[in-house]
N, C-alpha and C positions, 0 to 999 in steps of 0.2 A: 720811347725810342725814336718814332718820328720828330721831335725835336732836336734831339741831340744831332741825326741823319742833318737836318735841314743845317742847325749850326757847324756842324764840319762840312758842310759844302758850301757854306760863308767864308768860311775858315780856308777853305779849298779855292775859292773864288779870289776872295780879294789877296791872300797870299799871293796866289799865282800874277794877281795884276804888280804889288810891289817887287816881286823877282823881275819880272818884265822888267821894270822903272828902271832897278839898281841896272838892271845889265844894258839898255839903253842909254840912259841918261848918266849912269859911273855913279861909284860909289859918295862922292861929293854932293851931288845935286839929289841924288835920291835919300839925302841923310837929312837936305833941308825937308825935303816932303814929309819923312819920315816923322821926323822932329815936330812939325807943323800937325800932323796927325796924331801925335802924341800929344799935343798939350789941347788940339780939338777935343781930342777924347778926353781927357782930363774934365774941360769944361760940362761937357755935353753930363757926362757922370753926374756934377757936380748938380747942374741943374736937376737932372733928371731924381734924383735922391730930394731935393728940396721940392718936388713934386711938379717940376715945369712939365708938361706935355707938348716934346715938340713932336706933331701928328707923325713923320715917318719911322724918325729915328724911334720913339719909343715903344712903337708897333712892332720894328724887331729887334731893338732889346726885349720887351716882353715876349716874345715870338721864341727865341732864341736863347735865353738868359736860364744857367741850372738853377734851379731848386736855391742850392746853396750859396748863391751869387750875388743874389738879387740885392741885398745890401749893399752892394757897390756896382751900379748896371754898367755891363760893357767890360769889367775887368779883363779878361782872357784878351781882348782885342789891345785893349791898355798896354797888358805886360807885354802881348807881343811888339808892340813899338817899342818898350823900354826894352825889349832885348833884342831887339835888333837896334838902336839907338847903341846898346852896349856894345854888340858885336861889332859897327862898325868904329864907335871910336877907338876900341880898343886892339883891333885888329887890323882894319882898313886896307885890305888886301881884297879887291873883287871875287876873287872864286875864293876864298876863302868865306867870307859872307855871303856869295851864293850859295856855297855849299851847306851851311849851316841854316840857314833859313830853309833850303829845300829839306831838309829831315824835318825839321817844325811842319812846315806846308803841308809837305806830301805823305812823310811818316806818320805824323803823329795824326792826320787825319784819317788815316786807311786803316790805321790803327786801331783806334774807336770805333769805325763803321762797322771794318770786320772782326772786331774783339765783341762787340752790339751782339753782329748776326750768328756767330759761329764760337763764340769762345764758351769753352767747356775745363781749360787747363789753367785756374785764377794764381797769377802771382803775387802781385799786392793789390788791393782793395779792388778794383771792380778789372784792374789791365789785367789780361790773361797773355799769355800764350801763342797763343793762335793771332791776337791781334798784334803784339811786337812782331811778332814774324812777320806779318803782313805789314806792318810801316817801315820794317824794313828794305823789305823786298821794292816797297813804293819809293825808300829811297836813294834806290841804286842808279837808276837810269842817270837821275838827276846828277848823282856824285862820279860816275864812271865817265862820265860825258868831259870833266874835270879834272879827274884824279886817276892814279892807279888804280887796280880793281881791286889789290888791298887794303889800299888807304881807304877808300868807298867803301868799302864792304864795313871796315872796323868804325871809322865816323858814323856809318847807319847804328851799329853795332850798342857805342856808346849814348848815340841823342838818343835811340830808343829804351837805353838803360834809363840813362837819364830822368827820363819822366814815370820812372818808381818811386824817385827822389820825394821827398814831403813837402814840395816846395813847387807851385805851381808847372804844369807842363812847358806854356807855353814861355814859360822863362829861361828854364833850366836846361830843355833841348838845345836849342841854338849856341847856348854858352856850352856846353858840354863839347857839341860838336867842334864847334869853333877851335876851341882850346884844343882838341885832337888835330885839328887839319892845319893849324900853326906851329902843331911840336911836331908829327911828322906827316905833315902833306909836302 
C-alpha cells in the first residue's frame, strides 16, 4: 500500500505541475512539452527494459512501478502523455483539457489512496466505492472552477466511471471526460 500511496503522489505531483504549464504557457506550448515528455518516456522505457540503469530515474520506477507493470517501466506516466497528447489534439480547447486532465490528476488519485484506506463496497477489480466517490468529490473543485456545477459534477461522474473500463486508467479518464465536456460543456 505504501507504494501505490507514494505513486499517486507522483501522479498527484507531477500532474498538478503539467496543469500548471497548460494553463500558463496555453495549450500549444504545453503540447510541445508534453509531446517531448512523451517520447522522453518512450526512450527512457525503452532503455530501462534493455537493462540501462540510469541511477535516478530507475530508483523510482523501481520505487513506484505495480507488480504487473514492470515489463514495460513507467507505463502509467507514458499513457498519461499519450492522453493527454490525445486530448489536446483532438479537442484543443483550454478548459476543456484542463478539465479532463484534472479528473485524471485529482480523481483518479484520491481515488486509489482512499479506495487503499477505506474501501470496503468492490466494483470491479480492486476500485470500490468509496474510492470513485472520493475522486470524484476531488474532482469537483477543479471542474466547478470551469464549468457549471452540472456539467462538473457529470464529467467527474463519467472519468470516474471511466476507469472501470479494461483499458488502462490513466488513458481512458481524460478521454472520457474530454468527450463529455465537448458535447455538453
Amino acid at each position: 500500500m505504501k507504494a501505490e500511496i507514494r505513486r499517486q503522489s507522483i501522479h498527484l505531483i507531477f500532474g498538478s505541475i503539467f496543469l500548471i504549464l497548460i494553463l500558463l504557457l496555453g495549450v500549444s506550448t504545453a503540447f510541445e512539452i508534453i509531446l517531448a515528455c512523451f517520447l522522453l518516456g518512450i526512450i527512457i522505457s525503452l532503455l530501462l527494459v534493455k537493462g540501462v540503469h540510469i541511477p535516478l530515474i530507475y530508483s523510482i520506477v523501481r520505487e513506484v512501478e505495480r507488480e504487473h507493470e514492470k515489463e514495460w517501466p513507467g507505463k502509467g506516466a507514458i499513457l498519461f502523455f499519450l492522453a493527454a497528447i490525445i486530448v489536446i489534439l483532438v479537442f484543443q480547447e483550454l478548459f476543456i483539457v484542463v478539465g479532463a486532465l484534472s479528473v485524471l490528476v485529482y480523481g483518479d488519485s484520491i481515488a486509489t489512496i482512499i479506495g487503499l484506506k477505506f474501501g470496503k463496497h468492490r466494483l470491479i477489480g480492486k476500485r470500490s466505492i468509496e474510492g470513485t466517490i472520493a475522486g470524484i468529490v476531488a474532482s469537483l473543485p477543479f471542474l466547478i472552477a470551469i464549468f457549471p456545477v452540472h456539467v462538473a459534477l457529470s464529467a467527474a461522474v463519467i472519468g470516474m466511471l471511466a476507469e472501470l473500463l479494461p483499458v488502462n486508467d490513466n488513458f481512458t479518464i481524460p478521454i472520457a471526460a474530454a468527450l463529455f465536456l465537448k458535447l455538453f460543456g
